[in-house]
C-alpha positions as CSV (number, residue, x, y, z in Angstrom):
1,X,34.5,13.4,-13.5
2,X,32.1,10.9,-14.7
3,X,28.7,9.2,-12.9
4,X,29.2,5.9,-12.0
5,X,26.5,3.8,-13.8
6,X,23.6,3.2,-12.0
7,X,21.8,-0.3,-12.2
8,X,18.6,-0.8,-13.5
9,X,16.8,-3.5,-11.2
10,X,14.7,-4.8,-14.0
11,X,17.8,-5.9,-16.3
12,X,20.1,-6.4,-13.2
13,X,20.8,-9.9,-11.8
14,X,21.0,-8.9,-7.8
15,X,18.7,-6.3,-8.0
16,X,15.1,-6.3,-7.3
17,X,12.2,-3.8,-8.0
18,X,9.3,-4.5,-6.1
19,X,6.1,-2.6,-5.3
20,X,5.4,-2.5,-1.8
21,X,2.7,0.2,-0.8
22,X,-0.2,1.2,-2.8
23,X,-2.4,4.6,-2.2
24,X,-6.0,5.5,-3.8
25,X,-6.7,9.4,-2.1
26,X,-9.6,11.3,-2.4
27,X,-10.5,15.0,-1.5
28,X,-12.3,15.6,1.8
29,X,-15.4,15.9,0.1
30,X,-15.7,12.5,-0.6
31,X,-16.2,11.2,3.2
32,X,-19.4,8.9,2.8
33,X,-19.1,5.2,2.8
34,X,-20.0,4.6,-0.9
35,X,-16.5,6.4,-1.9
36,X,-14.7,4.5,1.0
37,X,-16.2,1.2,-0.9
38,X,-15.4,3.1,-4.2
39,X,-11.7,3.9,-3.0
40,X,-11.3,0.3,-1.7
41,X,-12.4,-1.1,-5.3
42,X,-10.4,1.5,-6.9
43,X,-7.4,0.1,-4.9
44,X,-8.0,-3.3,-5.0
45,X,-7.7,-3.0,-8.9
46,X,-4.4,-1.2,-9.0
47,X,-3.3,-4.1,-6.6
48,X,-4.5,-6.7,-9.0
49,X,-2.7,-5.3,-11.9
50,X,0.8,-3.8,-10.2
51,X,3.2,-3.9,-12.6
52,X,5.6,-6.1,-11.4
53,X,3.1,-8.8,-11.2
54,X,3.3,-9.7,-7.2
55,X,0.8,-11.3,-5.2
56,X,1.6,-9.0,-2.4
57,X,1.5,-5.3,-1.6
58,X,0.5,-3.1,1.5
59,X,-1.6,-0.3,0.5
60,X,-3.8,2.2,1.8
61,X,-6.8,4.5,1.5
62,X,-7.3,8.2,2.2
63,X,-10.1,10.7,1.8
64,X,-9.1,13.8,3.3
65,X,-7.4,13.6,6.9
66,X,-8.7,10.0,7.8
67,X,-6.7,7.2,6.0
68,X,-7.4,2.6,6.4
69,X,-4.5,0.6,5.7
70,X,-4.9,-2.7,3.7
71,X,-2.7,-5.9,3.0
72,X,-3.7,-7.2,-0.5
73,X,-2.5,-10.8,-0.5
74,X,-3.9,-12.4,-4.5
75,X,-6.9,-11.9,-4.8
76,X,-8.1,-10.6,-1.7
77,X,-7.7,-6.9,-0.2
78,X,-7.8,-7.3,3.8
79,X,-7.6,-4.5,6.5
80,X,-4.3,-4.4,7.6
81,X,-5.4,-3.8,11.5
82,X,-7.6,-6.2,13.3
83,X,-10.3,-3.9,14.3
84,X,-10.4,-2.3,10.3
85,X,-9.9,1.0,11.8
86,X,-10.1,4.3,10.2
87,X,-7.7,7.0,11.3
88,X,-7.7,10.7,11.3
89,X,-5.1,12.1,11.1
90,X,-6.1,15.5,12.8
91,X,-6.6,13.7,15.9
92,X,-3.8,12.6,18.0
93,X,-4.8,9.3,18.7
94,X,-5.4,8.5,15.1
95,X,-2.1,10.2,13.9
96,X,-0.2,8.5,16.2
97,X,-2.5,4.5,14.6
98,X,-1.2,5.5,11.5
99,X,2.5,6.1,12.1
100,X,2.3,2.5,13.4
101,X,1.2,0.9,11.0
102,X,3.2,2.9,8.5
103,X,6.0,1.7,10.5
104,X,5.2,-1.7,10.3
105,X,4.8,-1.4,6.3
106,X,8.4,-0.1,6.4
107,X,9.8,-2.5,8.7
108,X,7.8,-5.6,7.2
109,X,7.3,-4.0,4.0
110,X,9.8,-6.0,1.7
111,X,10.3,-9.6,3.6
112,X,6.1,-9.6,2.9
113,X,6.0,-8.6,-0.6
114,X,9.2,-11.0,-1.6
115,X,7.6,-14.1,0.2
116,X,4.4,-13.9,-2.1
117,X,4.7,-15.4,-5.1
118,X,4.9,-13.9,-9.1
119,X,1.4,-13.7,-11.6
120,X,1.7,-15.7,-14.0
């Protein structure tokens, strides 16, 4: 019995590969606000230079249990909740922020990301 071929979405015509969540983590350690800053550089550079060349990604940023999510829209990297909260994920309140907004990436993740635009 043979595999049916798979199709690769970079060479396929009705395929499409698209990044659509981005994460910089860091070890527990690391809980001071110059490596928050440092993680939220460190992400907005793999956001500029995703390798599909979109303008638009979700991502997020985690040091230890606590974990921001981010909407990078070229060239800017904005909190992805209102208030630019910061969840742990140890407390139940926090957990429960973070499954949100994880829902929302997966539920809004694609229709976002296709509507932006390619680099040239």
């Amino acid at each position: 019995m043979t595999k049916p071929a798979l199709r690769t979405p970079r060479i396929s015509g009705d395929l499409a590969e698209r990044q659509i969540f981005i994460v910089e983590c860091k070890r527990p350690s690391k809980d001071t606000p110059a490596e928050w800053e440092s993680a939220k550089d460190q992400l907005l550079h793999y956001c500029e230079g995703n390798v599909n060349g979109t303008t638009r990604v979700f991502g997020a940023t985690a040091i230890g249990t606590k974990v921001k999510f981010w909407r990078f829209d070229y060239p800017r990297l904005t909190p992805l909740s209102a208030g630019d909260e910061t969840y742990d994920l140890l407390d139940p309140r926090g957990s429960n922020q973070a499954e949100q907004c994880l829902n929302y990436i997966r539920n809004n993740g694609w229709n976002w990301v296709q509507s932006g635009t390619m680099l040239p």
